[in-house]
C-alpha positions as CSV (number, residue, x, y, z in Angstrom):
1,X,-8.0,-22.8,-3.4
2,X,-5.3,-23.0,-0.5
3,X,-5.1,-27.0,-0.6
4,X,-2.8,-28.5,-2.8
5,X,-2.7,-27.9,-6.4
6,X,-0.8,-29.0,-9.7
7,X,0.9,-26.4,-10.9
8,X,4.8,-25.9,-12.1
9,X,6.7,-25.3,-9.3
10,X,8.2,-21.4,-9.7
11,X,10.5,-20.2,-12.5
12,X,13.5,-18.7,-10.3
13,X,17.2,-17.7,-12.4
14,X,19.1,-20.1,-9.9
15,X,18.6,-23.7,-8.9
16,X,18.7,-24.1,-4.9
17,X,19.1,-27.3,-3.2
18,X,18.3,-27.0,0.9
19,X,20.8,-29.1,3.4
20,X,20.7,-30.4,6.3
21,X,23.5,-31.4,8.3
22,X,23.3,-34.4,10.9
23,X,19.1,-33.6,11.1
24,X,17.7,-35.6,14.1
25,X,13.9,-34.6,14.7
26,X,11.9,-36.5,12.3
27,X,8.8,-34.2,12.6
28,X,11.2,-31.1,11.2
29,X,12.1,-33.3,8.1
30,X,8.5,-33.5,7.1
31,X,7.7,-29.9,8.5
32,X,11.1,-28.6,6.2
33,X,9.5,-30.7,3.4
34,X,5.8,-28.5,3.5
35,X,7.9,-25.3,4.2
36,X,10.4,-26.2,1.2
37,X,6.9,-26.7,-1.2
38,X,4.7,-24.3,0.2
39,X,7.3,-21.5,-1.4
40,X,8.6,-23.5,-4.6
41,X,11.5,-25.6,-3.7
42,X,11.8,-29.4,-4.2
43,X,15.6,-30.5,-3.8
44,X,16.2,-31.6,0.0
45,X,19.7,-33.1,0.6
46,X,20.5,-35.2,4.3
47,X,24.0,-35.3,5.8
48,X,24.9,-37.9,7.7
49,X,20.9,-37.8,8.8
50,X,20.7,-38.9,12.5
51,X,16.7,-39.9,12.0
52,X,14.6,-42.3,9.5
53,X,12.3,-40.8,7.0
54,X,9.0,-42.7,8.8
55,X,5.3,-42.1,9.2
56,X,5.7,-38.6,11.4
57,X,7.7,-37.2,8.8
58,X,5.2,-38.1,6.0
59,X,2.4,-36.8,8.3
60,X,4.2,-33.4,9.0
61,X,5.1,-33.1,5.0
62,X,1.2,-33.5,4.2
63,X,1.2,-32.8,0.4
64,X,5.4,-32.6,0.0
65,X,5.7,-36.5,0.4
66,X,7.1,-36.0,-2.5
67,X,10.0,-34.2,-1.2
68,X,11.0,-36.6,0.9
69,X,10.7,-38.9,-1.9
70,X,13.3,-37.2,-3.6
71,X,15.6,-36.9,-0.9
72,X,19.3,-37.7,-1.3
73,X,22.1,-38.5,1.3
74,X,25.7,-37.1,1.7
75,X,28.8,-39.0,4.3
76,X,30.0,-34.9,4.2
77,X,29.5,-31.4,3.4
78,X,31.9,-31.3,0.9
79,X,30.5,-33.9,-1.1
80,X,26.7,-32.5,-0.6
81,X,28.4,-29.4,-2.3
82,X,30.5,-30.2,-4.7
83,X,28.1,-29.9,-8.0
84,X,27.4,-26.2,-6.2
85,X,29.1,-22.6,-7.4
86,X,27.4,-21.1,-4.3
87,X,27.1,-21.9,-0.7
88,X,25.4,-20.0,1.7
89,X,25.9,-21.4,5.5
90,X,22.9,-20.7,8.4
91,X,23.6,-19.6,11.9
92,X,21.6,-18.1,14.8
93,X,24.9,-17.7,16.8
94,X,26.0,-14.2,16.2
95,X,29.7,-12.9,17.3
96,X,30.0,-9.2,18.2
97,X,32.4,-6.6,18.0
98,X,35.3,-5.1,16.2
99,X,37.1,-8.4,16.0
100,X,34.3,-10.6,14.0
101,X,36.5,-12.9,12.2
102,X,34.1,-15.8,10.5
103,X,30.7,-14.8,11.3
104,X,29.9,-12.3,8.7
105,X,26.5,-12.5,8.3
106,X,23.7,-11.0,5.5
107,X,20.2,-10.7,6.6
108,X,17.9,-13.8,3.9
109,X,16.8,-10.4,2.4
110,X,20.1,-9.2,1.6
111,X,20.9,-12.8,0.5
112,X,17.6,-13.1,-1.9
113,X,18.7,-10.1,-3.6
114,X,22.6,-11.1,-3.8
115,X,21.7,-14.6,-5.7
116,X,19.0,-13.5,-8.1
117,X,21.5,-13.0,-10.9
118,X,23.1,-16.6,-10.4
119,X,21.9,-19.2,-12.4
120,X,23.8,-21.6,-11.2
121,X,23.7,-24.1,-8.7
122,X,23.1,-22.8,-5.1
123,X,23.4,-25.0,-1.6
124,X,21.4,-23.3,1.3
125,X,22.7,-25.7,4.5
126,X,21.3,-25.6,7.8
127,X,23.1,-27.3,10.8
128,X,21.9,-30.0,13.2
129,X,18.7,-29.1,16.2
130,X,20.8,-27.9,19.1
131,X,24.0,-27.1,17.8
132,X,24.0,-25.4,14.4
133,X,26.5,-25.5,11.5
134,X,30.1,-25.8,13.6
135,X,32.9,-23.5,13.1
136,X,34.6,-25.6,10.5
137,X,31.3,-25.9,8.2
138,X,30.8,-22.2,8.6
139,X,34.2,-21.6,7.0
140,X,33.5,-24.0,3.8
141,X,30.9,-22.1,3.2
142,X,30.8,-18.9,0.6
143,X,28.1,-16.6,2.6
144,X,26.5,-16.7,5.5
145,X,23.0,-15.8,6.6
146,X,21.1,-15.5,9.7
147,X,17.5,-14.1,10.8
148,X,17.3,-11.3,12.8
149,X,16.0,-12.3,16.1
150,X,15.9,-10.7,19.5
151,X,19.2,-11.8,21.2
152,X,17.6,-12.5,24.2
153,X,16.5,-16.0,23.0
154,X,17.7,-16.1,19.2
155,X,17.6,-19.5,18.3
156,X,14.9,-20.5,16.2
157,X,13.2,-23.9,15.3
158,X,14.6,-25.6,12.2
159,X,12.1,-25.7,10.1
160,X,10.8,-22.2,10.9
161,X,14.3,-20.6,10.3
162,X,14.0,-22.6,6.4
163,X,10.7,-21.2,5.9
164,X,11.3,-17.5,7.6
165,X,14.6,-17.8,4.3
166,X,12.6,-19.7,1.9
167,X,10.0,-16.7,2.3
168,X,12.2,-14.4,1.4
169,X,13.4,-16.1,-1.7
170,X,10.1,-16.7,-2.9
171,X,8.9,-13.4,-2.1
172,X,11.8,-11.4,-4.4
173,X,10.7,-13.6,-7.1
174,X,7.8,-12.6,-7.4
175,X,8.6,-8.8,-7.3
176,X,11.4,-9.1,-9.8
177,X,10.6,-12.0,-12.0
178,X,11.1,-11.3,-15.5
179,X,8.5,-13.0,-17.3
180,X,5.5,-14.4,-16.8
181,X,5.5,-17.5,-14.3
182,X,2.9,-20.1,-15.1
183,X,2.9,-21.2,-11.3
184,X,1.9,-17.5,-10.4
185,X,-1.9,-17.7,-11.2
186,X,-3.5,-15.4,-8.2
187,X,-2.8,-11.8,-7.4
188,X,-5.2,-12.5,-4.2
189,X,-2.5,-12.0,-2.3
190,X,-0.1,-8.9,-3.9
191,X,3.4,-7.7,-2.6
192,X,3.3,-5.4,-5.5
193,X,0.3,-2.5,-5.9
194,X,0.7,0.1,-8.7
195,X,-2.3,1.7,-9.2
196,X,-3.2,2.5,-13.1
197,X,-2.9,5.5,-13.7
198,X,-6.5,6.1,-15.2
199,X,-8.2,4.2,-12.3
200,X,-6.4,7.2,-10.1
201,X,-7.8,10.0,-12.5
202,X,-11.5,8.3,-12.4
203,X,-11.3,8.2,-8.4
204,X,-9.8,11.7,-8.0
205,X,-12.8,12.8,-11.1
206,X,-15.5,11.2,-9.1
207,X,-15.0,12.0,-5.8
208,X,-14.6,15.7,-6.9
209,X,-18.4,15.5,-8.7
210,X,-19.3,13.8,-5.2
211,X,-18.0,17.2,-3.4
212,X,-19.5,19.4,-6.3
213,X,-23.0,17.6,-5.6
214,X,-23.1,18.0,-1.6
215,X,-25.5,20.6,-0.6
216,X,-23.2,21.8,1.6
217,X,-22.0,25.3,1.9
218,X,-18.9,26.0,-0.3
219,X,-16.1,27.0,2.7
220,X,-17.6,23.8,3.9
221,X,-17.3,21.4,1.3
222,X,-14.1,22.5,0.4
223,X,-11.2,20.2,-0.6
224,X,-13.5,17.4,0.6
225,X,-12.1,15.4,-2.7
226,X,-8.7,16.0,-2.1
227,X,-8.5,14.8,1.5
228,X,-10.5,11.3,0.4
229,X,-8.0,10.9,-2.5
230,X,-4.9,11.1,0.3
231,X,-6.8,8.8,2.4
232,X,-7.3,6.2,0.1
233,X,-4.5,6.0,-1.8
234,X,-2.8,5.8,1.9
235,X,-3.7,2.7,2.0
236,X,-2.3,1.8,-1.0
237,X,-5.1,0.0,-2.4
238,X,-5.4,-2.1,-5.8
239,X,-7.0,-1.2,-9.2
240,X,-10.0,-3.8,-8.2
241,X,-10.5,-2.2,-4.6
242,X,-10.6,1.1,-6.2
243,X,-13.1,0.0,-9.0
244,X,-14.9,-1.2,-6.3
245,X,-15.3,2.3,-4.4
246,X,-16.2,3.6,-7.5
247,X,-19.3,2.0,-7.5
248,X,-20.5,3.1,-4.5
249,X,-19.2,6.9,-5.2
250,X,-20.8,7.2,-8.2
251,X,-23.9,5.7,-6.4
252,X,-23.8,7.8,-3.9
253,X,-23.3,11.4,-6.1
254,X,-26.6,9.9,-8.3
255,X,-28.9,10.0,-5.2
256,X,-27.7,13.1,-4.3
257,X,-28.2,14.4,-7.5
258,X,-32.1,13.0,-7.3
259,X,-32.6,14.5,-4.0
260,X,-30.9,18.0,-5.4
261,X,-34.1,17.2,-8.2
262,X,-30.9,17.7,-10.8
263,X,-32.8,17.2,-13.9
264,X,-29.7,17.3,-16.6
265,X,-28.2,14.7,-14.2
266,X,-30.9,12.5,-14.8
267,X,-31.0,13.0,-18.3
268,X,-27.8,12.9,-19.4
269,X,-26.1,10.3,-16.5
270,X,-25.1,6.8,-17.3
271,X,-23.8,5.6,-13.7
272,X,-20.3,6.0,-14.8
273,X,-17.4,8.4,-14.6
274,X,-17.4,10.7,-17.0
């Protein structure tokens, strides 16, 4: 797990194609390439590409050579777009003010949300290192996005800014995808935690037999339960972590129960909730 694997690349509604206008760094090709694969994305488009597509980039794009493979070159914008019905311009230059005429920008959140009911065709273009999308590009586009960063120093790294967007994209698919995605095989790593609902009632059940069997005064043991159940469930945990806990709760109330000499506990207990 965590190298490369063969699966189908992600099931999203829309088809995105990533590009880049007048690239120039070699090493942020291949580095755009890993970020485009490493969240599901395959399509990179080059205009007017200032660079050549040599052994750095192939080193930087590790197990996306295959990207670059794919790769296809544009004279303009316009043509790079043309097969698009969305297109959704990049800047890290910000205007401020009343008076804001052309840089009306959503945050990649916002824009993950906004496409996820197009199924069309959808061009994501980032400008050259340096300089960014120019005024005129910025206009031929149909939204325009841009990363909240501290103002103080704002402009980010190429390929960091496609892979802080692509994250976003990848990450609303898989909280609103609405089928099952055969590329999805691990819930290791979970954006989404719903507890089941009879996992809950077994924690809150055992933790209050774990209270019943301190031998504890009662003003002292009381609401013991209750204020466990608030503090785990604060920390949102999954049904597995839970089911995990509950081993060692209902581990825990059994030795009690042994030390208390509880002989109907030890006839009639299974080491399970009950």
């Amino acid at each position: 797990m965590g190298d490369y694997q063969k699966l189908p690349l992600p099931k999203f509604p829309y088809h995105l194609k990533i590009i880049l206008v007048k690239p120039s760094i070699e090493g942020n090709l291949g580095a755009i390439a890993r970020n485009m694969l490493n969240f599901g994305f395959n399509e990179l488009h080059l205009v007017s590409p200032e660079l050549t597509i040599g052994e750095e980039a192939r080193k930087r794009a590790k197990h996306a050579k295959t990207v670059l493979e794919g790769i296809k070159t544009h004279t303009n914008l316009e043509e790079a777009t043309k097969d698009c019905s969305l297109v959704i311009g990049t800047s890290g230059k910000r205007e401020f003010g009343e008076k804001t005429i052309t840089r009306h920008f959503l945050t990649p959140d916002e824009i993950s949300e906004r496409i996820y009911t197009n199924n069309g065709k959808i061009a994501l273009v980032f400008g050259p290192e340096g300089q960014g999308l120019s005024q005129k590009e910025l206009i031929s586009c149909d939204l325009l996005t841009s990363i909240p960063t501290w103002e103080g120093y704002p402009i980010m790294n190429l390929s960091h800014s496609v892979s802080v967007i692509l994250y976003e994209l990848y990450k609303f698919h898989l909280l609103n995808k609405d089928e099952e995605d055969p590329s999805i095989i691990t819930s290791s790593i979970s954006i989404e935690r719903n507890l089941d609902p009879k996992i809950r009632q077994l924690l809150r059940t055992q933790l209050k037999e774990l209270e019943e069997s301190l031998p504890w005064p009662e003003s002292r043991k009381h609401s013991i339960a209750k204020t466990f159940v608030r503090t785990i469930l604060r920390g949102n945990p999954t049904d597995l972590e839970v089911q995990q806990m509950l081993g060692v709760l209902i581990d825990s109330t059994t030795a009690i129960q042994y030390v208390n000499d509880n002989e109907n506990w030890k006839r009639n207990r299974k080491r399970r909730v009950e």
